[in-house]
N, C-alpha and C positions, 0 to 999 in steps of 0.2 A: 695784627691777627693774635692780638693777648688770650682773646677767647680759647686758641688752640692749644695754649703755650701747656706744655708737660709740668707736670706739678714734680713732680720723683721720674729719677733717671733710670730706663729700665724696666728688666721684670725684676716686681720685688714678691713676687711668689715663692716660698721656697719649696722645693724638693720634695717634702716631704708630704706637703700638702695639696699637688698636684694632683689630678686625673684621669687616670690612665686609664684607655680603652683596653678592656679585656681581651687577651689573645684568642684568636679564631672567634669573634664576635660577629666581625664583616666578611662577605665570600663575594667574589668577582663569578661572572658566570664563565666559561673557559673560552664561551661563542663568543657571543655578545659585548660582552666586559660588562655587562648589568651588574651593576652593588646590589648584593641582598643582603641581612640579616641571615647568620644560621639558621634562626629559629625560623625563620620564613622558606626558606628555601625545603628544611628540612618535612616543612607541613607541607609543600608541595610535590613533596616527593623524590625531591633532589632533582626537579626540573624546571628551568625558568621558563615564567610565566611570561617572557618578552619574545622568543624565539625558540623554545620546545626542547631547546638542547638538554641530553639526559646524561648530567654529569655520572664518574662513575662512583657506582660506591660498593659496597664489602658484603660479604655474608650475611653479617648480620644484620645489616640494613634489611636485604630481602626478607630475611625470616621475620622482622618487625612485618614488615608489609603485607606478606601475601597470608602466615597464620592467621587465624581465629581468635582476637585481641590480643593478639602479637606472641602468645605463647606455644611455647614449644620446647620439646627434650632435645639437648643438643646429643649425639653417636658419635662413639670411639673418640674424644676431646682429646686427648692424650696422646694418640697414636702420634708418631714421629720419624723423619727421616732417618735413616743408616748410612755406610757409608760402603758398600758392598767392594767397589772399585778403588779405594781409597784415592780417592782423585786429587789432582792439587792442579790451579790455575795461577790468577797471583795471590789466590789464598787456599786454604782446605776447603775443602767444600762442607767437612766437620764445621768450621768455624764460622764459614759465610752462613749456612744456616743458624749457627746458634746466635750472630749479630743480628737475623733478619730477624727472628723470635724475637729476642730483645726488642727491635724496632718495632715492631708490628703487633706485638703481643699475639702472634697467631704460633700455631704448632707446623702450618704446613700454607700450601695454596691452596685446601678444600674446607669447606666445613658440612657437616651434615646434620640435619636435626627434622626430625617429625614432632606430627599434631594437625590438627583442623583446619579445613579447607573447608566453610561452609556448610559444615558437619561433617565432611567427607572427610578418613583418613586421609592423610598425604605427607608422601616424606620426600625431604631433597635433599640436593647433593648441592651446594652453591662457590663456586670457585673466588677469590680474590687476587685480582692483581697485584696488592703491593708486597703480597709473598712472591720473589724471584721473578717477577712477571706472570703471575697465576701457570706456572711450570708445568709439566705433568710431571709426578714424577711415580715411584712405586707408592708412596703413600696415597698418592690421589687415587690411583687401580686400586688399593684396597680396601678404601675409604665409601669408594664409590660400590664397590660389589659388596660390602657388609652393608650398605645401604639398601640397595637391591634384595638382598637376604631379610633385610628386616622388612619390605615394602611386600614382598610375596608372604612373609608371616602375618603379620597383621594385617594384610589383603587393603594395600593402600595403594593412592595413585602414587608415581614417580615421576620427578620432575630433576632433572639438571637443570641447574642457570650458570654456563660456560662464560667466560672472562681469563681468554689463554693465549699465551704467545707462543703456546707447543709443548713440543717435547723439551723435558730436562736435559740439557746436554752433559750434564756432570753425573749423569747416572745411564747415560747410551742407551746401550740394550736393553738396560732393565726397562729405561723409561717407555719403550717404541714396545715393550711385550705389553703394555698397561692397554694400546688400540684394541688389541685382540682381546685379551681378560673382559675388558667391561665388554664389547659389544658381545661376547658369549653369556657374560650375566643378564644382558636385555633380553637374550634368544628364551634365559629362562623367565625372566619376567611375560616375555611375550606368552610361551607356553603357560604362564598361571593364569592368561586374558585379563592380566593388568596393565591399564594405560604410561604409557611413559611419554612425558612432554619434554620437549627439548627446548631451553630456553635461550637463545643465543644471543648477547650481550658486546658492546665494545670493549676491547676486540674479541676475534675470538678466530684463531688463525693457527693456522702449523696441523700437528698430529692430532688435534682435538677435533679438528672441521671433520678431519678426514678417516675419521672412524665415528663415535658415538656419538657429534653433536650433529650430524646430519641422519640421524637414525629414529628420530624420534615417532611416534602413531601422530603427532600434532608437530610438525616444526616451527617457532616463533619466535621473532626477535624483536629486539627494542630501535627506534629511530635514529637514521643515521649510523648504526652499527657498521663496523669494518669486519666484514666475517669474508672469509676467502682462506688459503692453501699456504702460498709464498704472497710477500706484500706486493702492494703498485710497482713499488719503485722496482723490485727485483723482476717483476713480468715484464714489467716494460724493456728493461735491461737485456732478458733474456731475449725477448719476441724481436725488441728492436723497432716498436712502432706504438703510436700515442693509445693512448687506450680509454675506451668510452667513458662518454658523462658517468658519474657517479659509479663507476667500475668496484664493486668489492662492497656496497654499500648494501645493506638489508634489503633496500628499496627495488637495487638493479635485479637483487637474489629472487624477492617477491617474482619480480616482472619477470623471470625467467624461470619460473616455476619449482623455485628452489626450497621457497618457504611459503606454507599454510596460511599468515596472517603476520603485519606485524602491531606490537601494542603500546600504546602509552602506557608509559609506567603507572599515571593516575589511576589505569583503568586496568592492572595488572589485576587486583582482586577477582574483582566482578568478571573478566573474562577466563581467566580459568575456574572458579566456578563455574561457569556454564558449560567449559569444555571437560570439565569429571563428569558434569550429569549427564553428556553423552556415553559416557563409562558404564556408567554407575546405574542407571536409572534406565 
């Protein structure tokens, strides 16, 4: 078998010359395990195209998506957490926020930013998870009610896109008075007869289900979403008994008259446009 015989022993590529696939190039889908390209996944909206799974993604993903050529004023960028209680866990709560920043490059778990929907004003409030687990905390109540302020001035529609695992626990009381703040800010949005949609996203769970993200004139959510109060595993615990197919899933909420419609992300645009010119028009 001279035919096969090795000419040079080895790899004689050196180091230097190698390469290397770019970091974050390749994404697994989290369902599936389907390999995609970024750039692929992200032109379908951050959802495979094998099994519908709608990974999750940030603020400013949505405000790319649902704006009028993706543009829009981002509100109050700057605002930031205090520390009212001065709390300590196995860190400051000073500090654990100032590492999350650093990780995240975000100010907080909310971001806000208006601009065009179709031509219709619209401003939202869009929460992110990988701030502290999209928290609530005081900055998100006031994040969210200068958004409401600014959506009755310039007489736009309002939309939340919720992504929470609750209340701030390192801010208590402050965080649990944020249910009450906003849903009196909708009472006023209600009284100006501007639409507010509620957009309810994986997860979306604790003190957020249970005041403003079920308050919406439109309640919608994305597929597969886990929207409910306390999780499976803790109801189960409590009740002490198996709990239904797909229990806490958008789909089971749908089927129990909990939610309006729910939407592929592909189709996020085009469907609330249609649900402002019920508003509007």
């Amino acid at each position: 078998m001279s035919w096969f015989k090795r000419n040079k022993e080895g790899i004689t590529t050196s180091t230097s010359d190698k390469m290397e696939v770019p970091e974050g190039l390749w994404v697994r889908c989290s369902n599936c395990k389907t390999l995609y390209t970024s750039e692929d996944l992200q032109r379908n909206n951050y959802v495979c195209d094998r099994c519908s799974h709608h990974e999750r993604i940030g603020a400013a993903e949505y405000f790319e998506l649902i704006f009028d050529d993706a543009k829009y004023k981002e509100l109050d960028e700057k605002l930031s957490s205090g520390d009212p209680l001065g709390f300590v866990d196995t860190k400051k709560y000073t500090d654990r926020v100032a590492a999350t920043q650093k990780a995240t490059g975000l100010k907080d778990a909310i971001r806000t930013a208006k601009g065009k929907l179709h031509g219709n004003n619209f401003v939202i409030a869009a929460m992110d998870f990988n701030f502290i687990g999209g928290s609530m905390g005081s900055v998100m109540g006031e994040k969210i009610a200068r958004a409401i302020d600014e959506a009755i001035k310039t007489k736009s529609g309002f939309m939340i896109i919720s992504k929470s695992g609750g209340a701030r626990m390192m801010e208590a009381g402050f965080s649990l008075m944020q249910m009450a703040k906003v849903s009196a800010k909708l009472g006023q949005l209600s009284e100006a007869q501007l639409p507010y949609i509620s957009y309810l996203t994986d997860p979306t769970t604790g003190g957020v289900t249970a005041s403003f993200a079920m308050l919406g004139d439109i309640n919608i959510a994305e597929p597969g979403a886990l929207i409910g109060f306390a999780g499976p595993r803790v109801v189960k615990e409590t009740i002490g008994r198996d709990l239904p197919e797909g229990f806490q899933t958008s789909e089971f909420l749908l089927e129990h008259g909990f939610l309006d419609y729910i939407i592929e992300r592909t189709q996020i645009r085009e469907t609330l446009g249609l649900s402002l010119k019920l508003f509007f028009n």
